[in-house]
C-alpha positions in Angstrom: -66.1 13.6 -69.7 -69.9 14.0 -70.1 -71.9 16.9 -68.2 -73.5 14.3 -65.8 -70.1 12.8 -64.7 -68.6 16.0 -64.2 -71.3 16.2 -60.9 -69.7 13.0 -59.4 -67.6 13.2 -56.1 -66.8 9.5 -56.7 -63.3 8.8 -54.9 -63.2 12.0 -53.2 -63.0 12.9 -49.9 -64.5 15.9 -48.4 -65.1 17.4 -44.8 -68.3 18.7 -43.7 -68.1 20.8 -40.7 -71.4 21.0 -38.4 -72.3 17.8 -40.0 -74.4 16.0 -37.6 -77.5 18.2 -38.0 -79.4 20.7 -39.6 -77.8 21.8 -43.2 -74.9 19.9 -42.5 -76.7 16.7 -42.1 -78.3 17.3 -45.3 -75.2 18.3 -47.5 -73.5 15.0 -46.2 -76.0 13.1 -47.6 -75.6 14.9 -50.9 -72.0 14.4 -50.7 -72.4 11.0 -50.5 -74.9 10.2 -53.0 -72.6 12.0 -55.1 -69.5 9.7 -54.3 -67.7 11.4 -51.6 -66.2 9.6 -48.4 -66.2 12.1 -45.6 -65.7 13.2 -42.3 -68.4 14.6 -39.9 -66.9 17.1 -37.7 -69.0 17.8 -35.7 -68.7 19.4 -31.9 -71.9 16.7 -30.7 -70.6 13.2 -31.3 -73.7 11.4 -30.7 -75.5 13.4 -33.9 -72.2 13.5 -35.7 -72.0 9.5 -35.4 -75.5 9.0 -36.8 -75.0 11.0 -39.4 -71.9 8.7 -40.1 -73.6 6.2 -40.2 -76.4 7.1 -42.7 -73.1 8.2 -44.6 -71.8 4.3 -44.9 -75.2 2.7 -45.5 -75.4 4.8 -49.2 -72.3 2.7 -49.2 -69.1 5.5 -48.7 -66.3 5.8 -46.0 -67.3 8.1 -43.0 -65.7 9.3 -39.8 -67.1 11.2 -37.0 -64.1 13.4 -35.5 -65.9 15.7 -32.6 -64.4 19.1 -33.4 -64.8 23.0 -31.8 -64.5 24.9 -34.8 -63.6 27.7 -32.8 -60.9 26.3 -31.3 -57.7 26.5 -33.8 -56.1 23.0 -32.2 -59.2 21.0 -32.8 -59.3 21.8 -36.2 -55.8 21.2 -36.9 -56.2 17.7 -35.1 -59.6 17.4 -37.4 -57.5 17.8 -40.2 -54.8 15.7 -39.3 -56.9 12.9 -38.2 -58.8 12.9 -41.3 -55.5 12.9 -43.8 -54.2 10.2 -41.6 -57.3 8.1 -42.5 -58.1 8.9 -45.9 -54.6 10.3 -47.1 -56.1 13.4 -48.4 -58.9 16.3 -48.2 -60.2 17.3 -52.1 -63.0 19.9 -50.4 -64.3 20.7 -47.2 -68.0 22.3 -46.2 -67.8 25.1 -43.9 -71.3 24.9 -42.3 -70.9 25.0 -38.6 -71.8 28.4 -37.2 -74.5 30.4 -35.3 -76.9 33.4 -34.3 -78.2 35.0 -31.8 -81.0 37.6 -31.4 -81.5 40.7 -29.4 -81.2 44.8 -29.5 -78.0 45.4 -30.4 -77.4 48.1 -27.1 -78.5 44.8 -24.9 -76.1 42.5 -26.6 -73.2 41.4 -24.4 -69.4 40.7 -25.2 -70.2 36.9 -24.9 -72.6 36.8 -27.3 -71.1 38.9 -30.0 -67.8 37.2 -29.8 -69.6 33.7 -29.6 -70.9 34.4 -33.5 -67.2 35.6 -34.4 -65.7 33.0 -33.2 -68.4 29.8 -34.6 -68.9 31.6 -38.0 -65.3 33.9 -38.7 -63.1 32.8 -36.9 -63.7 29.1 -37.0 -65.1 29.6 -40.3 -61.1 30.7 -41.3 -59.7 28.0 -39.1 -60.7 25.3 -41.0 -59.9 27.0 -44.9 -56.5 27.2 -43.4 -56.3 23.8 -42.1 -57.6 22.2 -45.1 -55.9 24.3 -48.1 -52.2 23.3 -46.5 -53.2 19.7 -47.6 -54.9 20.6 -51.0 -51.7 22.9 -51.6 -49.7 19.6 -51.2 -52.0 17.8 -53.5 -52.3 20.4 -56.0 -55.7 21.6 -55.4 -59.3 21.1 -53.6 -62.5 23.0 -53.3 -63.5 25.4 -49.9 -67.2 25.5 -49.3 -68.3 28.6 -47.4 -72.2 28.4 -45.8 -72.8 32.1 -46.0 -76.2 33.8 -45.7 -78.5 36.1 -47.2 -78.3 37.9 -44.0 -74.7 39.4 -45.5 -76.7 40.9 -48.2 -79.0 42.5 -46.3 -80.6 43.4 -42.9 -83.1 40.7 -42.0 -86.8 41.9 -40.1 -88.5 41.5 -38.0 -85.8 40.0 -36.1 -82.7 42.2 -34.5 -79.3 39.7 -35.6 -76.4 42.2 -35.9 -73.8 40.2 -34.9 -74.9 37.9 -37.6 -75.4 39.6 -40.3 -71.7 41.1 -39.9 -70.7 38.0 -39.2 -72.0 36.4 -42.8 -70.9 39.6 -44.2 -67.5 38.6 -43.3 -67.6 35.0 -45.0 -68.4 36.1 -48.4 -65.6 38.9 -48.0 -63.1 36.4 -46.8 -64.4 33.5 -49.6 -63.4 36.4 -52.0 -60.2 36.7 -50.4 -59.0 33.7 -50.3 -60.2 32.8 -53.8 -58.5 35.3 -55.4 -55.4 34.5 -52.7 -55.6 30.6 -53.7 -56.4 30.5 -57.2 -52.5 29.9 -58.6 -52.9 27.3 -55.7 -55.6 25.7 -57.9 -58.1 25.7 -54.4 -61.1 27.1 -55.5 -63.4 29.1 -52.6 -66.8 29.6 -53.4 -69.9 29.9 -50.9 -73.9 29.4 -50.7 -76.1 32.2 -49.1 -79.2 30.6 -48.0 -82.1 32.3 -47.3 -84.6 31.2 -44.3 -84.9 27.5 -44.4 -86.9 25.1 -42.8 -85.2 23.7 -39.9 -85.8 27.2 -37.8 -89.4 25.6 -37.4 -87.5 24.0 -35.2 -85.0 26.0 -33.9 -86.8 29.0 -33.3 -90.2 27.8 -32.6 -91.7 31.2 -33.5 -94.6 30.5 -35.8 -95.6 34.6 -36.0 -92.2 35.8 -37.0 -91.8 32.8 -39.7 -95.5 34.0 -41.1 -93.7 37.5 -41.9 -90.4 35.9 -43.4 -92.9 34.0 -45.6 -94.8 37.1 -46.5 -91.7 38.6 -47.9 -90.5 35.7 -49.8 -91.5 35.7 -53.4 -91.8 32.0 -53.7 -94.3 32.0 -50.0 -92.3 29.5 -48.1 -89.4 28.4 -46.4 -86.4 26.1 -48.3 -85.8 22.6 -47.2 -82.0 21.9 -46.2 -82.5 19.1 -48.9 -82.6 21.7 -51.7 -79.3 23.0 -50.7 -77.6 19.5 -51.4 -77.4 19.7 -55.3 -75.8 23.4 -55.3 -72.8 22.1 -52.5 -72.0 19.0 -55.2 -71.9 21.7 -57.7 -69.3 23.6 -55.8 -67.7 20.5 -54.9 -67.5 19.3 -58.1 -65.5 19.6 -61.4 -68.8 21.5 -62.6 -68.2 24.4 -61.5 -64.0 24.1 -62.3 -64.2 28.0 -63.7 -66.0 29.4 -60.9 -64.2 30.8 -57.9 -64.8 33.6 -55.6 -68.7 33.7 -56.2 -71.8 33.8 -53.8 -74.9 30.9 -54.9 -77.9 32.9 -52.9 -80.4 30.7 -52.5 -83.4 32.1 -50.7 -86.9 32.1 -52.5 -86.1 35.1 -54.1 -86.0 37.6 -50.9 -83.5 39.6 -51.2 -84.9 41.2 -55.0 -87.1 42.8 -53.4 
C-alpha cells in the first residue's frame, strides 16, 4: 500500500456528529473527498440534510439521522439506524458540543450541566454506541473534537464550564484508547484552537482582535484546515497512533 492510499476512506463508513454546520460541516466534506459514506447526525435536520446532500453530489452515500447527543436513546437509535443502512460503522466524529460564557459565581445549574451533557456526556454516548459495532467488526476509529481550551485557560473570555469540559474529552479519549486498544478501536482527538466560524457565532470583533494578538501565526483557522488532520485520524495513516491529542491552533498555547 503506497503512503497516499493509506489517506483513502474509500468504502468506509463513518459518522459525524454535529454534522450539519460549523466544523462538522467541514470534516464531512473531507470525509467524503476522502471516500467515506456517512451519516450526519445532527440535532437540526434542515442543516444536517443539506449537508447530506453536498455529501452525495462528491458522489458517496449519506444519511441525515436528527440526533440529541445528549440523549442516550437517540444515539443508540443513531447507531442502529445507521448499521441498518450501511451494515457497519469503521469511525465516527465526535464534534457536536458547546460553550457558554459568563463569571463563574453567576453561572447557573442549567448552563453548566448543558456543556456536560453536549460535550461529556454525549461526547461518551456515542464512543459507546459506536465501539459495540466496531468490537463486532474487529475494529474502527473514535474521533474526539477536543479543544485547546483543555490545555489551558482561555482570556479575555470567562468559559469554565468549557474548559473542564474539553478537559474531560482528552482524559476520556486516553481512557478509552488505552481501554479499547486489544479491541483494535483506536481513540484519538483534535484540539483546535480559535477558528473562524466564531466570526459568526460570537459576533465580537474586539475580543477576536485579542485572540489574534496572542496567536503566533495572527489569525484565526478555517474549519477547512481541520479536514485533512480528521482523515488522518480516520485513516490507516495514523494505524500506530492511539490515545494522542492533534492541537491545532496557530501556535497559542506555546506561549
Amino acid at each position: 500500500m503506497s503512503v497516499m492510499d493509506r489517506f483513502s476512506l474509500a468504502g468506509q463508513v463513518g459518522i459525524v456528529t454535529g454534522g450539519g454546520q460549523g466544523l462538522g460541516r467541514a470534516f464531512c466534506r473531507a470525509f467524503a473527498e476522502a471516500g467515506a459514506d456517512l451519516v450526519v447526525a445532527e440535532i437540526n435536520p434542515d442543516t444536517g440534510s443539506q449537508v447530506a446532500e453536498e455529501v452525495r453530489n462528491l458522489g458517496r452515500r449519506a444519511l441525515c439521522i436528527p440526533t440529541d447527543v445528549a440523549s442516550k436513546a437517540s444515539v443508540e437509535a443513531m447507531v442502529k439506524q445507521t448499521l441498518a443502512e450501511f451494515g457497519r460503522v469503521d469511525f465516527i466524529m465526535n464534534n457536536a458540543g458547546t460553550n457558554v460564557w459568563g463569571n463563574a459565581e453567576d453561572l447557573s445549574e442549567e448552563a453548566w450541566r448543558k456543556v456536560f451533557a453536549l460535550n461529556v456526556d454525549g461526547l461518551f454516548y456515542c464512543c459507546q454506541a459506536a465501539a459495540r459495532p466496531m468490537m463486532a467488526q474487529g475494529g474502527g476509529r473514535i474521533i474526539n473534537i477536543a479543544s485547546m481550551s483543555g490545555l489551558i485557560v482561555n482570556r479575555p473570555q470567562a468559559q469554565t464550564p468549557y474548559n473542564t469540559a474539553k478537559a474531560a474529552v482528552i482524559h476520556l479519549t486516553k481512557s478509552l484508547a488505552a481501554e479499547w486498544a486489544p479491541h483494535n478501536i483506536r481513540v484519538n482527538a483534535i484540539a483546535p484552537g480559535y477558528m473562524s466560524n466564531v466570526y459568526q457565532k460570537f459576533g465580537r470583533p474586539e475580543v477576536i482582535a485579542q485572540w489574534q494578538e496572542h496567536i503566533p501565526m495572527k489569525r484565526l483557522g478555517d474549519p477547512d484546515e481541520l479536514g485533512p488532520a480528521a482523515v488522518f485520524l480516520a485513516s490507516e495513516a495514523s494505524s500506530y497512533m492511539t490515545g494522542a491529542v492533534l492541537v491545532m491552533d496557530g501556535g497559542y498555547t506555546i506561549w
